[in-house]
LUMPA-116553 format. One record per residue: x, y negated, z negated of N, C-alpha, C in turn; residue in one letter. Coordinates in steps of 0.1 Angstrom, whole numbers, plus 2048, in hexadecimal, padded with zeros to 3 digits. Layout:
N
XYZXYZXYZA;...
This chain:
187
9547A5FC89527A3FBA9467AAFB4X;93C7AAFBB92D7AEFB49337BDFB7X;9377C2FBC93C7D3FBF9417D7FAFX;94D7CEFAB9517D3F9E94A7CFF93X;9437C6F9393A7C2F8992E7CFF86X;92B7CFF949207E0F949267EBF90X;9317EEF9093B7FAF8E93F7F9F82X;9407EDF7C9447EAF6D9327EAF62X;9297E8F6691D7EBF649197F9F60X;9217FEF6E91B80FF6B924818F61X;92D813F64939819F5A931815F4EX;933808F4792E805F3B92080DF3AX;914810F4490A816F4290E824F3EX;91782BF4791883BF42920840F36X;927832F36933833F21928834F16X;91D830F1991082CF0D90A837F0FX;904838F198FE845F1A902852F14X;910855F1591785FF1491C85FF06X;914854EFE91E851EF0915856EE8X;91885BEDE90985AED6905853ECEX;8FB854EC58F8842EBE904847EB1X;905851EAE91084DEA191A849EA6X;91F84DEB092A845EB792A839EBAX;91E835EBA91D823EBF91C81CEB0X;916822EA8914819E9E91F822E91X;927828E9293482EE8C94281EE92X;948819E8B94E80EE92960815E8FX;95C81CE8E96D825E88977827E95X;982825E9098C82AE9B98D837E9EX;989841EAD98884BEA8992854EAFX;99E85BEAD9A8861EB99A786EEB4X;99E876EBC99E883EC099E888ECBX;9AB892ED39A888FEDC9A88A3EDFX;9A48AAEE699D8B7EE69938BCEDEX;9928B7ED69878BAECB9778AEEC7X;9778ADED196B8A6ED195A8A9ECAX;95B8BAECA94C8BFEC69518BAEB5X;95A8BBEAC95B8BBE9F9568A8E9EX;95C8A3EA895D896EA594E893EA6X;947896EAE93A898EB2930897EA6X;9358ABE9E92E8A9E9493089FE84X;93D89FE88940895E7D936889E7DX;935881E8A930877E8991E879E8CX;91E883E8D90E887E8B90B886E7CX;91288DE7191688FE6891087EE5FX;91C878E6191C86CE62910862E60X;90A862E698FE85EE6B8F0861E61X;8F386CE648E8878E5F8E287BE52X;8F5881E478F187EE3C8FB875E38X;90486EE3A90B865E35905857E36X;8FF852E418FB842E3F8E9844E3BX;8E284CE428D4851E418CD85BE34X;8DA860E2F8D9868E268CA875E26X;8CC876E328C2881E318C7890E31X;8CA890E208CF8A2E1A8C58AEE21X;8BA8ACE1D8B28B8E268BC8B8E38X;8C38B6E3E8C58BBE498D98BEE45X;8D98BEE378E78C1E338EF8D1E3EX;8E28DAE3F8E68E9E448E98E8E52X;8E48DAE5A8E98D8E658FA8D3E67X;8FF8D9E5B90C8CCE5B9188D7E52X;9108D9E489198E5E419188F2E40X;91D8FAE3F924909E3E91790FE35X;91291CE3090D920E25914920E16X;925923E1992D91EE0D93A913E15X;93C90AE0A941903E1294F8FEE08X;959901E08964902E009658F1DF8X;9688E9DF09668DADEA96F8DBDE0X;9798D1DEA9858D0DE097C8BEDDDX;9728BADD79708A7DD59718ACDC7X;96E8A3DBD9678A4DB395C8A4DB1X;9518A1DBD94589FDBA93E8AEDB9X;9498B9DBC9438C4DBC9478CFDB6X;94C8C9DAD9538D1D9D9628D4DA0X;9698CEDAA9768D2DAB9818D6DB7X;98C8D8DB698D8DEDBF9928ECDC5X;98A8F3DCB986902DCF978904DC9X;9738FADC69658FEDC6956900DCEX;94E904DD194790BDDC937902DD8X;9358FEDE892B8F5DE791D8FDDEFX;9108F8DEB9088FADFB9038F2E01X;8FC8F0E0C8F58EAE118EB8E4E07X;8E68E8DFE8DE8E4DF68E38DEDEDX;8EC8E1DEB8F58D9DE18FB8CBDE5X;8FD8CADF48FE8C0DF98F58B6DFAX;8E78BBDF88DB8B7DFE8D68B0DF4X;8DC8B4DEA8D88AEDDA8E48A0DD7X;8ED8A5DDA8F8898DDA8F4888DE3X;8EE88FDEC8E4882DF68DA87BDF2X;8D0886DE98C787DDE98CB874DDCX;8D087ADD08DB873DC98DE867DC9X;8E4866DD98EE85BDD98E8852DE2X;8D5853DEC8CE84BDF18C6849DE3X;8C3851DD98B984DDD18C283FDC1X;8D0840DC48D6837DB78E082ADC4X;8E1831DCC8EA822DD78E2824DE3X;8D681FDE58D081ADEF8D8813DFAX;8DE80ADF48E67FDDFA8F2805DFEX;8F480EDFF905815DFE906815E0EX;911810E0F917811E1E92581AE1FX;925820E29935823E2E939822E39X;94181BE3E949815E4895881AE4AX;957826E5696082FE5896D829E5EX;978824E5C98481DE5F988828E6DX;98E832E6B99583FE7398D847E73X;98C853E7E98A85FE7F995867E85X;99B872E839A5873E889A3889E89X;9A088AE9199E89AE959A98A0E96X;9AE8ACE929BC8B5E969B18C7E94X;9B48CDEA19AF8DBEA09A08DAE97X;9A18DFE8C9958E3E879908D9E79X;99B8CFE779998C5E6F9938BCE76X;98C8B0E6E9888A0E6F98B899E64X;99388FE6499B885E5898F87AE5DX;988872E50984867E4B98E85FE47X;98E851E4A992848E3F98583AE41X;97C83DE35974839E2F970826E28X;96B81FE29967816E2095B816E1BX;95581AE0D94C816E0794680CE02X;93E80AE059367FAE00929800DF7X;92A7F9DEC91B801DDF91C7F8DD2X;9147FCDCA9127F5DBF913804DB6X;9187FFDA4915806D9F90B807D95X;8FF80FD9B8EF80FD998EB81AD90X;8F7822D918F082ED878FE82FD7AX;905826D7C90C829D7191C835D74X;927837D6D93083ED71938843D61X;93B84CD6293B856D55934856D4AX;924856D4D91D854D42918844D3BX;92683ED4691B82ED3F914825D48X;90B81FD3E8FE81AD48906812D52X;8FF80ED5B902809D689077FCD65X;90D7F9D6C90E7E3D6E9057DED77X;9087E5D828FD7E0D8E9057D7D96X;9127D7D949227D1D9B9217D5DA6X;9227CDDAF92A7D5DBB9377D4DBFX;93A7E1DCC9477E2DCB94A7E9DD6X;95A7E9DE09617EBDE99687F7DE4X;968804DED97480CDE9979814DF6X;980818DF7987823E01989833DFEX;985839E08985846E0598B84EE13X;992858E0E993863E1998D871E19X;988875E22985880E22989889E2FX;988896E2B98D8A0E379838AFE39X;97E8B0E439738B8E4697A8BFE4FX;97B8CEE4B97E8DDE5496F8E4E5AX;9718E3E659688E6E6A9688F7E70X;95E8FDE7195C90DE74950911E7EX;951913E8C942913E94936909E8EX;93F8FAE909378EBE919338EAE82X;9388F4E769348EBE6B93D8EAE62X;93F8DEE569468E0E4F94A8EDE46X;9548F0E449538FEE3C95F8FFE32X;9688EDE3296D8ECE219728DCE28X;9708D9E189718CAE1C97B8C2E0DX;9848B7E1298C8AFE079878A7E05X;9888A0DFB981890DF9988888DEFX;98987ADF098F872DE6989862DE5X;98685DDE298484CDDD98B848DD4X;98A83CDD699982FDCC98A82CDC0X;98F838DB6984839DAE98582CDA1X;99182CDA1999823D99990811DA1X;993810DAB98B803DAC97E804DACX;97780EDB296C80ADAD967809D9DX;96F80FD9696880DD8596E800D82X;9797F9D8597A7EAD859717E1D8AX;96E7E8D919687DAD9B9567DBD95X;9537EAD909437EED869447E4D79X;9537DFD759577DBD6995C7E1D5FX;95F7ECD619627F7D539717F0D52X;9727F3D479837EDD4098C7FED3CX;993801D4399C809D3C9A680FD37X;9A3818D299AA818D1D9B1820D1DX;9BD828D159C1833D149B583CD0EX;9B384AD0F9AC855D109AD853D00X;9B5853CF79B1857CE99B3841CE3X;9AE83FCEA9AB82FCE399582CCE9X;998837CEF987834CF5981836CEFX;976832CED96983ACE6963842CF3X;95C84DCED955854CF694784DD01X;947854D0793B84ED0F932856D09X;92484CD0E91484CD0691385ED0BX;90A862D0290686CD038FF873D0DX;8F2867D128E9868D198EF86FD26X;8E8878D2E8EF878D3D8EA870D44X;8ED874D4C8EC86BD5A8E0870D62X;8D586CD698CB874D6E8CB878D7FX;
């Protein structure tokens, strides 16, 4: 009995060892199975600038141009940089401090990595120009990262944008019953 108990020790000892901390503290289901360096950086990624948000190390992660089909980056077929990424982070550590994401799936095929996402945040800076509520709110997102010699180099993205402006409190209208949003931008 103490033989397998020792043997079950060391096994558990060299699974940890061999894991990395985004791995340990990523709680996602993850099935990739030959492509493990993408999954790697994904979840380096992860860690890095998605929960730590540290954009200064964005160039360790993306391409010099990096193809962005989200909206957060004017569209889709539009061309991002590292710096542009780097700006979206601090962004999003300097208005949702509190912002969590809790990765459901990871799912690798060849040169892709599929997200499926839960966000947890408040809305602190406000969403099409109107002031904030300071609501919080649950949403789902997917995303899909192509990867090229370990970095991203074009990426999809989507959130259930619709619940989160419910759940911020916005009410909405048809487009020609609205009144416009405030002027002011957004900083």
């Amino acid at each position: 009995m103490r033989r397998y108990l020792l043997a079950a020790v060391a096994l558990t000892t060299f699974v940890a060892a061999s894991a990395s901390a985004a791995e340990i503290e990523n709680k996602a289901t993850v099935v990739c199975e030959g492509n493990e360096k993408n999954r790697d950086t994904y979840l380096q990624m992860w860690k890095i600038l998605f929960m730590d948000r540290d954009g200064a190390r964005a160039g360790e992660f993306y391409a010099p141009q990096v193809i962005s089909h989200n909206s957060d980056a004017g569209g889709p077929g539009s061309t991002v940089t590292p710096a542009d990424m780097a700006k979206m982070w601090a962004a999003s550590k300097k208005f949702n401090p509190e912002r969590v994401l809790e990765d459901e799936l990871i799912l690798c095929a060849g040169d892709y990595v599929v997200v499926r996402t839960t966000i947890k945040s408040a809305d602190n800076a406000g969403i099409g120009g109107y002031p904030p509520t300071g609501k919080p709110y649950t949403a789902t997102a997917t995303d899909i990262y192509r990867f090229n010699n370990g970095k991203v180099v074009e990426r999809w993205g989507n959130s259930d944008l619709v619940s989160i402006f419910r759940q911020a409190g916005y009410t909405f209208v048809p487009k020609e019953l609205a009144p416009p949003p405030p002027s002011k931008p957004m900083e």
